[in-house]
N, C-alpha and C positions, 0 to 999 in steps of 0.2 A: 711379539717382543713385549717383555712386560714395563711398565713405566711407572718411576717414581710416584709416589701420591700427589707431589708437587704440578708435576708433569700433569697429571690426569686433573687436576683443577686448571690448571691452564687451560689445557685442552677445551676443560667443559666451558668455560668462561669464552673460550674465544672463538665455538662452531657454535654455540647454543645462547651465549651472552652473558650478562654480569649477573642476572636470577639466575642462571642454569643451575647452582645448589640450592635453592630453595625453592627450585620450580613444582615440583609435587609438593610442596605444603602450599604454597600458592594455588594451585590447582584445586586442592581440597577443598579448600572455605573458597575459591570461586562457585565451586558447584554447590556447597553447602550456601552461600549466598541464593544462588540461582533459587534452586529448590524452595527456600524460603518465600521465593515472591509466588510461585500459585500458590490454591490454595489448600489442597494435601498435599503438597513438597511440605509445605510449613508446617506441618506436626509429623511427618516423616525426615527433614531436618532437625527437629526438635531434638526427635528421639537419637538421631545419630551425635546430634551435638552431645547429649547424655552419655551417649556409650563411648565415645571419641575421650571426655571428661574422665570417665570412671578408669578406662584403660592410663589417660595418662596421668590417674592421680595413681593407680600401680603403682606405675614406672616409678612416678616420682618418691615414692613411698618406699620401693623395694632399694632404689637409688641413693636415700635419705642412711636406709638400713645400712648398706653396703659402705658407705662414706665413712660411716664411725666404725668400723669394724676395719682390725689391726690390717691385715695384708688384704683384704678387697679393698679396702681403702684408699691403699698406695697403688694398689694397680688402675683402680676409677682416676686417679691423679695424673697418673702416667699415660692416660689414654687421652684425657681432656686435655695435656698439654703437650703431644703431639696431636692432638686433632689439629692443636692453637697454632701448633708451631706450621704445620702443613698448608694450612690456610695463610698463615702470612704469609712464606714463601712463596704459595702458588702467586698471589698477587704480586708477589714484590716482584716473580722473575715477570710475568703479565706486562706490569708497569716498566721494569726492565727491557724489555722486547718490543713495544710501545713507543719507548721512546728513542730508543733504537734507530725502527723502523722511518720517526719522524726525525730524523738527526737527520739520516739518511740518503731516506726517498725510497729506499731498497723494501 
């Protein structure tokens, strides 16, 4: 059954925890930390730090592009403010069921 976006951050927030959306970017620079401390991780994280850099100055650049441009524009807006709206909701219902639960006891 498929489940609201709202739903699905709940979800992830409450099997997984309050990172659970930012858990692979967390995960990435742990291991890019890691690697850093011997001593060829440290210029083989180097180089990933580089290529991680250049991919997301792309992004950002293609992003930049896309923003001033008449109708990709309004649709990058309409995507980041449902993203915005998704993520409050999920937490609001979170904190809604949360406190619920501790009204409760249930």
């Amino acid at each position: 059954m498929d489940q609201a976006p709202a739903a699905g951050v709940v979800d992830a927030v409450r099997t997984q925890g309050v990172l659970a959306p930012v858990g692979w970017v967390l995960l990435v620079v742990a291991l890019l930390g890691v690697m850093s401390l011997v001593p060829i991780g440290s210029t083989l994280a180097g180089a990933v730090a580089h290529l991680v850099m250049a991919l997301l100055g792309a992004v950002k650049s293609a992003l930049v592009r896309g923003w001033r441009m008449r109708y990709v524009g309004y649709v990058l807006r309409l995507v980041l403010v449902t993203l915005a709206w998704v993520v409050v909701l999920g937490f609001g219902r979170f904190a809604w069921r949360l406190t619920l639960t501790w009204l409760t006891g249930v």
